[in-house]
N, C-alpha and C positions, 0 to 999 in steps of 0.2 A: 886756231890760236886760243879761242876761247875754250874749247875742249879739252886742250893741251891744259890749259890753268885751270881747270875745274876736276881733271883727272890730277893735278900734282895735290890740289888743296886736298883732294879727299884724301892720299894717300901720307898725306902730311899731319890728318886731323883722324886718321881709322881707329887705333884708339882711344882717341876721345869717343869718337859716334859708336865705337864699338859698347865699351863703357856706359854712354847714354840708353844704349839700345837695351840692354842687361840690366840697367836701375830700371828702364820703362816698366819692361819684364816682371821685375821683382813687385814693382809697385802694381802693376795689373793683380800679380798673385795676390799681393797681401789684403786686397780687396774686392778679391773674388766673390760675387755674389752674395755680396754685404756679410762673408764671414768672419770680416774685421772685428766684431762687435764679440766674437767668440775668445774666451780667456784659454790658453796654449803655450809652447814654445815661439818665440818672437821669428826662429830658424826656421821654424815649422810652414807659419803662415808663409813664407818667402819661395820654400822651394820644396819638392819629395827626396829631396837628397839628405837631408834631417833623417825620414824615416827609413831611407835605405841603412846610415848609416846605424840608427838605432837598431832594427833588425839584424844586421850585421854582426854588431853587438852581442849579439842572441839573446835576451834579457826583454824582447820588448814588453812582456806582460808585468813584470815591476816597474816598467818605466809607465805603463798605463795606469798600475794602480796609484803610485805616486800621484800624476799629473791630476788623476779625477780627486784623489784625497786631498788635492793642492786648490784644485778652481772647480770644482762640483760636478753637475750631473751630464753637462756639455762640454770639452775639449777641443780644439782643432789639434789635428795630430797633422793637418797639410793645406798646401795650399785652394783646394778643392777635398776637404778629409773632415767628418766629424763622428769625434767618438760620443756614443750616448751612454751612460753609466743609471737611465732610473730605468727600473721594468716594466714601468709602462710604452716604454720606446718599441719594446719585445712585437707584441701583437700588429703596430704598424709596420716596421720595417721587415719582419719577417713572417706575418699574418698571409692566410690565401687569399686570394685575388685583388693584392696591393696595391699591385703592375708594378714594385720596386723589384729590376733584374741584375742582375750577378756582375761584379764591377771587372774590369779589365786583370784585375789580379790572378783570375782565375785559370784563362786561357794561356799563362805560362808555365800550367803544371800540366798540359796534357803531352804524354809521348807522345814519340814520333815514329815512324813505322813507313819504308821506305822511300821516306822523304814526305810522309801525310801525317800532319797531324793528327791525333784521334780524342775528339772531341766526346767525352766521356759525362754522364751522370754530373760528377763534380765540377766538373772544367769547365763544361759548354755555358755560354752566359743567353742561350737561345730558350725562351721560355717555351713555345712549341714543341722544340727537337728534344727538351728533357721530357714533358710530357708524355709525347710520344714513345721514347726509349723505356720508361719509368715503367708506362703502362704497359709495355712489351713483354718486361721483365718479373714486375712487381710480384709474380706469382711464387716466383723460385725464392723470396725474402720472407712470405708471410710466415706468422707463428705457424701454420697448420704445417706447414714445410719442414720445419725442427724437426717433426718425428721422424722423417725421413732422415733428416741430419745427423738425428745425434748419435746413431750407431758409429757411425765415422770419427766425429769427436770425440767418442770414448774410448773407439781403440787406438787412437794416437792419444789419448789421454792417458793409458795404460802403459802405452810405451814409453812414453813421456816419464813417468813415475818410476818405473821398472828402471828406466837409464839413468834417474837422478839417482834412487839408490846403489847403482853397480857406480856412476862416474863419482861421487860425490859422499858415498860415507861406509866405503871398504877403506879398511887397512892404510890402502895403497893409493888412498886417492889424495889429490893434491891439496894443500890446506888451503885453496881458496878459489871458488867460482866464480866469474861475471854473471852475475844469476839472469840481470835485466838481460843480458843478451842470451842468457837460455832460454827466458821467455817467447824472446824473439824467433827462435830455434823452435820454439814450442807451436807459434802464433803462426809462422811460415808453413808448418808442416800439417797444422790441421786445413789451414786455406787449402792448401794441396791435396789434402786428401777429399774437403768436402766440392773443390770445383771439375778437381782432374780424377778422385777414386785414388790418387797417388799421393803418397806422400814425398817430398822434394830429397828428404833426406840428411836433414839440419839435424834431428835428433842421433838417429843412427850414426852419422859419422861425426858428431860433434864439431861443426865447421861450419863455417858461411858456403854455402855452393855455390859454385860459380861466382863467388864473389859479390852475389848481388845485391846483399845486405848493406855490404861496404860503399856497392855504388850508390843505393838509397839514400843513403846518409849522404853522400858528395850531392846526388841533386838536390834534399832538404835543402843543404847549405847556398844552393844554387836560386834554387826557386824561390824561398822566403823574404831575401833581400830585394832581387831584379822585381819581384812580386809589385813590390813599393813603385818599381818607376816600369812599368812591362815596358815600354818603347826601347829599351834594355837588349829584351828579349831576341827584340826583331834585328839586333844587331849580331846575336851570338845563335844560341842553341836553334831559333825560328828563322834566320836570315835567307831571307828569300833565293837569295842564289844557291844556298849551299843546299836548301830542300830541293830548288829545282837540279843540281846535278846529283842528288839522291836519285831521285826521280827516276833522272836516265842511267843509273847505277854508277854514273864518276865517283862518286865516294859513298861511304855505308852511314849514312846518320839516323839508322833507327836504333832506339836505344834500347840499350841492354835488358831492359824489362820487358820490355816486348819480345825480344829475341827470349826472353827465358819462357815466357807463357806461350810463344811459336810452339818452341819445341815439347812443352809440356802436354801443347795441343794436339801435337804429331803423335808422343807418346799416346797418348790416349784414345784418338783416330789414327790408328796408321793409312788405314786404307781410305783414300779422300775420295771425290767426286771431283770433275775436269777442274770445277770453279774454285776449287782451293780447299778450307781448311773440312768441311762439312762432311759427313757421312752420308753416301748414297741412300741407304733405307731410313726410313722412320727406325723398323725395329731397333737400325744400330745406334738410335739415339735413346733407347727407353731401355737399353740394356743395364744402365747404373743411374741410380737417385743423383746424378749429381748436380752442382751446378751449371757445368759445361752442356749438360744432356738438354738442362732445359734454356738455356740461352739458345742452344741448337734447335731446339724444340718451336722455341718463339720466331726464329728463320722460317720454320714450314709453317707457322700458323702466322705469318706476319712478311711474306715476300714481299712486299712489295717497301716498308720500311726498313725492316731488320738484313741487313745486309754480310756480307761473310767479314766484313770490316767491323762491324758493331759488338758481332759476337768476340775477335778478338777484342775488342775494346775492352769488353767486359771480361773477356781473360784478363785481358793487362789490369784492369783495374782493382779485382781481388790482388794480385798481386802485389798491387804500387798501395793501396789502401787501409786491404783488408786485415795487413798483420802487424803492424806498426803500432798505431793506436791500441789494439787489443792490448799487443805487446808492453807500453807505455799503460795501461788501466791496471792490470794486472801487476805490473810492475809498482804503481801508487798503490792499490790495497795491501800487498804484503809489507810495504815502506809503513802506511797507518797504522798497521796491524804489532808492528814490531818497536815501533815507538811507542806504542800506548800498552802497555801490561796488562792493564786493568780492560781495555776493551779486547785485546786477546784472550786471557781467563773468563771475559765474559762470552764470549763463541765459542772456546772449546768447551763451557759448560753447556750450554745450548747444543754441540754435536755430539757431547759426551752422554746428555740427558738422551738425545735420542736414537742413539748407539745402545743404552741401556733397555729402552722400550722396545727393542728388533725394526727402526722404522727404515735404516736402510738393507737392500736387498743384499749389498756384493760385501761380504764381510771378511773377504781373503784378501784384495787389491783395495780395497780402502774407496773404491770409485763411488763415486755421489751422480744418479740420474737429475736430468732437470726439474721433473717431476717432484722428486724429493727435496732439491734446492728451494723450491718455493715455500716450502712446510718450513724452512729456517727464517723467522722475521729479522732476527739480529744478526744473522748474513745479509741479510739482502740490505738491512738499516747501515752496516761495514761497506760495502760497496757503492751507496750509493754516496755515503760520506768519502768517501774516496773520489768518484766523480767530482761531487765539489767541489774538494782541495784542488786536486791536479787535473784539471779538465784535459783532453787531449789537446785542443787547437788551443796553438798559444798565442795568434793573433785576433783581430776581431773577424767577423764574417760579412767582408765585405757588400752593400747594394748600393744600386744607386736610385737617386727618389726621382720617381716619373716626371715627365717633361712637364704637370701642369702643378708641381711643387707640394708639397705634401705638410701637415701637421705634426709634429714627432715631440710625443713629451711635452706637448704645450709651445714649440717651438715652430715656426712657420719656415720650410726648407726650403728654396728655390730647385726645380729641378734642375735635374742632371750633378746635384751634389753626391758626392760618395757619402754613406752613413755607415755604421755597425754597432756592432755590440760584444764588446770582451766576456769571455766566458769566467777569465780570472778577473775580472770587477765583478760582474754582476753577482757572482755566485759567492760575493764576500757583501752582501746589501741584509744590513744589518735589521731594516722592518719584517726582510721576509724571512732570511735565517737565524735570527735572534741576536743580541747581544756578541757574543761569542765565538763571534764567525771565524775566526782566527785557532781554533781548537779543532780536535777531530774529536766532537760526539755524536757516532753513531744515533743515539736514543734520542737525538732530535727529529729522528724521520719512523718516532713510535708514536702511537698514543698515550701518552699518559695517565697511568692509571691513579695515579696520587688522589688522593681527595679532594673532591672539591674543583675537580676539573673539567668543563664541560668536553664530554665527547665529539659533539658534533661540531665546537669549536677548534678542538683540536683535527679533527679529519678536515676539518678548511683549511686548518694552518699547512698540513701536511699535503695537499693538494695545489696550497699557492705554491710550496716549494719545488713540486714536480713541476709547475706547471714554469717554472722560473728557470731551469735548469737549461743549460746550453751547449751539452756536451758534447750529443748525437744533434746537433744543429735544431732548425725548429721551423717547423709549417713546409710547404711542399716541399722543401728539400732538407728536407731530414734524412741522416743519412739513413742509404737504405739498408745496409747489411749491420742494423743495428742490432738484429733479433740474433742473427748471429755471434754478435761479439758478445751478448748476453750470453748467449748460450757455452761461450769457451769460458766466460768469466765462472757463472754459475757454480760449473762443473769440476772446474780445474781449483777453483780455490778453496773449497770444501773437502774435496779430494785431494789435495795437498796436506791441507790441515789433520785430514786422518790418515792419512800414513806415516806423516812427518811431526816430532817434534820439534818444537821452531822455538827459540830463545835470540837475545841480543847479545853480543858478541861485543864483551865491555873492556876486551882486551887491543881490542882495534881499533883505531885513531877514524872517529867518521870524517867519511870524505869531505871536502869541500862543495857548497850551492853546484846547480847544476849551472853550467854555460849556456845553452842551448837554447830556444824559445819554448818548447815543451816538453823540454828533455824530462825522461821517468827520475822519480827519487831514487834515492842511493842508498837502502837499507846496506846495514852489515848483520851477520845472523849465523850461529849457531843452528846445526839441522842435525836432529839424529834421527831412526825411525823409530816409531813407536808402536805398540802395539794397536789394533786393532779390535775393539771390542766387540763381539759379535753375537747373535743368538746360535751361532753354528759353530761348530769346528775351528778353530785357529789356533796355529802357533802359540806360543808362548812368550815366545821372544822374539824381538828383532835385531839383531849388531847396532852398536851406536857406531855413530858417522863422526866424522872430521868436521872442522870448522870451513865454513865456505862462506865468500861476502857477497854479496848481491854490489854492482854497479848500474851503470844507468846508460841509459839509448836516446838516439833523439829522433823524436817525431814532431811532423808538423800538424 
């Protein structure tokens, strides 16, 4: 009897307790490890559904620079979330041997691969297992490794060039290009040539293959928000049952990017060993410079870690990583380059000057070596202002602060707090990049020769700025294939710049802000070719091109 009345009261009262139990909830969040005292959205402190939603949105890096321009150098963006906006934050939270590790966010962007996930470089939140992997690898990223590189990205660089004048400024060609997505096209096909010795094919047939650019884009959209709440995760794309009937092959949930780098692998290995993707001899590993050879490479000099699963990982991971962002960097320099006239006239006199001096070699293809990219200061002063502005990651970089609570910016964090740092705040901090951080002046990352100004002051100033910079991430996990994305930048935009002339297209309505969280800018742009000035031999002429627009791509 009494069970009977105590089972109707509850079912009579479940709403209310229901109710009760959800304000507890709420109120536990909002005073989470005393980050009440933190000034934020009132939503924020409450629940991660605030940031999912913001993400969503795809705009989160205005809605960051907003909130810190609103309530200073600390924000809560969550209920367990603080954003830091001074650069003294930088050195603790993402400083070596902090013990702050990689927050839950991360383990929602790794593919999956028959029913396994692969805990990747970026993804893994295991300070050991990146170590490990890092150290495996690190050989095939270093600068010394470029020289082997860059024959690869110069002939897809040349192709690259060759197809933008036959698609893009004959007769017959169509008055208007997605430029950012030929970037992309550009970005895809040297990753492929420099991991697999192939190129995928984006350029040649002017097309996404396989459709895999399209899907990129669907997971961005996927991962960035669920990112916010990963327990998300484990209901969808990671759901325990549906890996496990992967597993036993009931259903195919390895995804598409890994199937493209399978097969890229096959291509490239055909003739495997019993255990899967590997080549039987050493020899057949040291036959091409490439990436894939020395991943394979680090397997025979590393069995006992490096396993045939790692090395696709690090397939999949060029893949899923390595073209997106380049593609998005490149895509902001020619966007600065094209809005500013005066900082354009100012690099094509600087490649103009030394086109006149014989200092580059290739004077028929317009091509720019790395070598000689470096001898450009107001290229490299253009790109780096481009970093800046448009950083590639448009959220913060997630960690979380060690169990025994840490000092951040003067701030005492209790562990286990999530922390970051916005690459679009930080790189707008007006003590280290000057007044004017809202402009693209390259000639802030020159020395000054003006009178009266010391040198050795200004080589600190320009040193805090590097050292402030958060594009390629910062301290042990810096991204590793950074030498690389240099090396397509370098190359490609120099080399662009001399076979192309490049104007602004004032007859075309610019698009609207990007949607995206770090989707690339949307120049519009006039291309014709130009001549090529050279100490040898050249043409005279080149045909003027058609009008073509650059649009924009998104990456995270």
């Amino acid at each position: 009897m009494i069970t009977d009345t105590l089972l109707a009261s509850l079912i009579q009262h479940s709403l209310s307790l229901f109710i009760v139990g959800i304000a507890i909830r709420l109120l536990r969040n909002r005073f989470n490890r005393g980050l009440h005292k933190y000034p934020g959205p009132t939503l924020a402190s409450l629940t991660d559904w605030w940031r999912f939603y913001d993400v969503y949105k795809r705009r989160p890096e205005v809605t960051h620079q907003k909130l810190h321009a609103k309530h200073g150098d600390v924000v809560r963006l969550g209920p367990n979330y603080l954003s830091f906006a001074d650069p003294k934050a930088l050195k603790t939270i993402y400083g070596l041997n902090k013990g702050f590790v990689k927050s839950a966010f991360y383990p929602v962007q790794q593919s999956v691969s028959n029913g396994h996930p692969l805990p990747s470089l970026f993804s893994t939140t295991s300070e050991p297992f990146h170590a490990q992997l890092r150290r495996s690898v690190s050989s095939a990223f270093s600068m010394s490794s470029l020289v082997q590189y860059e024959p690869l990205v110069t002939r897809t660089t040349e192709i690259f060039l060759d197809r933008t004048a036959e698609l893009f400024t004959s007769p017959s060609s169509p008055s208007s290009c997605d430029f950012a997505r030929w970037l992309q096209f550009y970005a895809f096909d040297v990753i492929g040539e420099m991991t697999y010795s192939k190129r995928h094919g984006f350029i040649e047939e002017n097309q996404d293959v396989e459709g895999i650019i399209s899907y990129l884009g669907k997971l961005f959209d996927y991962v960035a928000p669920v990112g916010q709440m990963p327990i998300l995760d484990r209901f969808f794309l990671k759901n325990p049952l549906y890996l496990l009937a992967a597993k036993h092959g009931l259903i195919d949930a390895t995804f598409p990017v890994a199937k493209f780098a399978a097969q890229r692998v096959r291509e490239r290995y055909p003739k495997t060993g019993k255990d899967g993707i590997l080549p039987v001899t050493d020899a057949e590993v040291k036959t091409q410079p490439d990436l894939l050879s020395k991943f394979i490479q680090a397997k025979h000099d590393r069995p006992e870690f490096m396993t045939d699963q790692l090395v696709m990982t690090m397939a999949v991971s060029m893949a899923f990583a390595g073209s997106e962002t380049t593609a998005i960097s490149l895509s902001a320099v020619f966007y600065y380059l094209l809005k500013n006239a005066r900082c354009m006239e100012t690099l094509m006199r600087e490649i103009e000057g030394k086109e006149r001096e014989g200092y580059f070699a290739d004077g028929e293809k317009g091509l720019v070596s790395w070598v000689e990219s470096q001898g450009l200061p107001y290229l490299d002063a253009c790109i780096k202002e481009a970093f800046r502005l448009h950083p590639a990651p448009g959220l913060p970089m997630e960690r979380v602060v060690p169990e025994q609570g840490m000092e951040i910016a003067g701030e005492w964090v209790k562990g286990g707090t999530i922390v970051g740092c916005s690459a679009w705040v930080i790189h707008h901090r007006r003590e280290v990049f000057g007044d004017d951080v809202e402009v693209f002046r390259p000639e802030r990352w020159l020395v000054s020769e003006d009178e009266g100004r010391d040198r050795e002051a200004e080589e600190r100033r320009i040193k805090e700025m590097n050292g402030t910079m958060l594009h390629f991430g910062m301290g042990a996990r810096t991204c590793i294939g950074k030498n690389i994305s240099l090396l397509e930048i370098y190359k490609l935009v120099p080399s662009m710049l001399r076979r192309f002339e490049n104007r602004t297209n004032t007859n075309i309505t610019p698009p609207p802000p990007p949607t995206d969280p770090a989707r690339g800018p949307q120049p519009r742009m006039e291309i014709t070719q130009r001549m090529v000035r050279a100490p040898t031999e050249f043409p005279n002429a080149i045909p003027q091109a058609s009008t073509y627009a650059f649009a924009s791509s998104w990456c995270m």
